[in-house]
VOGU-3710 file (C-alpha; in Angstrom, 3 decimals, decimal comma):
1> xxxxxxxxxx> 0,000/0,000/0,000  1,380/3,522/-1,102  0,726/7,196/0,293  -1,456/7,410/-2,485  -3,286/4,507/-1,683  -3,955/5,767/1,819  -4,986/9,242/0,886  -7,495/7,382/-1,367  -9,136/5,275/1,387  -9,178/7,763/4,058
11> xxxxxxxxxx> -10,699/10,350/1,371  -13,854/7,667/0,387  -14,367/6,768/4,076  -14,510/10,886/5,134  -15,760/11,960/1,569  -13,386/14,804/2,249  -11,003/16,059/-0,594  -7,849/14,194/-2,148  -6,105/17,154/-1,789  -6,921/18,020/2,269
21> xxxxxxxxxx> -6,135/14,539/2,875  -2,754/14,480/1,156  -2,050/17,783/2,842  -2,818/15,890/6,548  -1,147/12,790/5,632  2,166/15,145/5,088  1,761/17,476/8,101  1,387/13,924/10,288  4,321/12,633/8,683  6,286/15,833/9,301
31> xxxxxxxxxx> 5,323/16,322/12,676  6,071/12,577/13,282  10,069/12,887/11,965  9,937/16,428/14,286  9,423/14,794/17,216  11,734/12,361/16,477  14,790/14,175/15,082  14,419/16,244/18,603  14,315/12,901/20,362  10,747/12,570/21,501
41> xxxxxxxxxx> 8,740/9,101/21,063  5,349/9,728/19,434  2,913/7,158/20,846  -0,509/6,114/19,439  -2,843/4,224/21,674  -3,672/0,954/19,969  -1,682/0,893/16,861  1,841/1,669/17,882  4,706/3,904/18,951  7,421/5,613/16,556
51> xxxxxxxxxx> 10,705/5,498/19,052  14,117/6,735/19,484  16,715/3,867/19,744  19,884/4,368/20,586  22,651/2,120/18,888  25,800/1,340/20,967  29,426/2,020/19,092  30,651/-0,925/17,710  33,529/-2,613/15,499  33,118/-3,587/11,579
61> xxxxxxxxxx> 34,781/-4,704/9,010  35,796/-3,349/5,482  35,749/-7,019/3,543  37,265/-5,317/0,884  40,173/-3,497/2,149  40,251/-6,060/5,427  40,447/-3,596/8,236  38,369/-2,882/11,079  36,629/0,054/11,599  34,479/2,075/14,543
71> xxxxxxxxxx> 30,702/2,354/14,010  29,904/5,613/16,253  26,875/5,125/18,704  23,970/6,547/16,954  20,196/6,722/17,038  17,754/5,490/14,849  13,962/5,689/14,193  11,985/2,527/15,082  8,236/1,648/15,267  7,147/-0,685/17,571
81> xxxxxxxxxx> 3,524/-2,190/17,135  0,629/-2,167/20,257  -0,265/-5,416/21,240  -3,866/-4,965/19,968  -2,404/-3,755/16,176  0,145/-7,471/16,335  -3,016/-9,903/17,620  -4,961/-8,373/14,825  -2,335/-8,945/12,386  -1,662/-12,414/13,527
91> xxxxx> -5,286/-13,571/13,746  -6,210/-12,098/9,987  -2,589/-12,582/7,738  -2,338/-16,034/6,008  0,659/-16,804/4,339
//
C-alpha cells in the first residue's frame, strides 16, 4: 500500500477532498520525523509507537580493504507495534 493509496481510502471513508487529505497525511508525517529528530517518542494508543533507539558504538569490518573500523553510537527511528495492532495482524494474515 502507497501514500497514495492511503490518501485514497481515508478520502472515500470521510468523503473529504484528495487534496486536504494528502495535505494531513504530510503534516502527520512531518510532525512525526519532528518529534523524532528532537528525540521525543510519538505514541498512538492501539496501533503503535514511533521510538528513538539508541545504537551502541561498535567494530566492523571493510571485507574489501580487510580492516576494522568504529561504528559511532547513533540513534535510529523505530516503530514498535501495540499489542492490539500485532493480535490483529496475527489472527487475519495467512501466508
Amino acid at each position: 500500500m502507497t501514500k497514495a493509496d492511503i490518501v485514497s481510502q481515508v478520502s472515500d471513508k470521510t468523503g473529504i477532498e484528495k487534496a486536504q487529505v494528502l495535505a494531513t497525511v504530510e503534516a502527520y508525517m512531518e510532525a512525526v520525523k519532528d518529534a523524532l529528530s528532537e528525540g521525543e517518542n510519538v505514541y498512538f494508543r492501539g496501533f503503535g509507537s514511533f521510538i528513538v533507539k539508541e545504537r551502541a558504538e561498535k567494530t566492523g569490518r571493510n571485507i574489501s580493504k580487510n580492516t576494522t573500523i568504529i561504528i559511532p553510537a547513533h540513534n535510529i527511528p523505530a516503530f514498535k507495534p501495540a499489542k492490539t495492532f500485532v493480535n490483529k495482524v496475527k489472527d487475519n494474515v495467512t501466508v
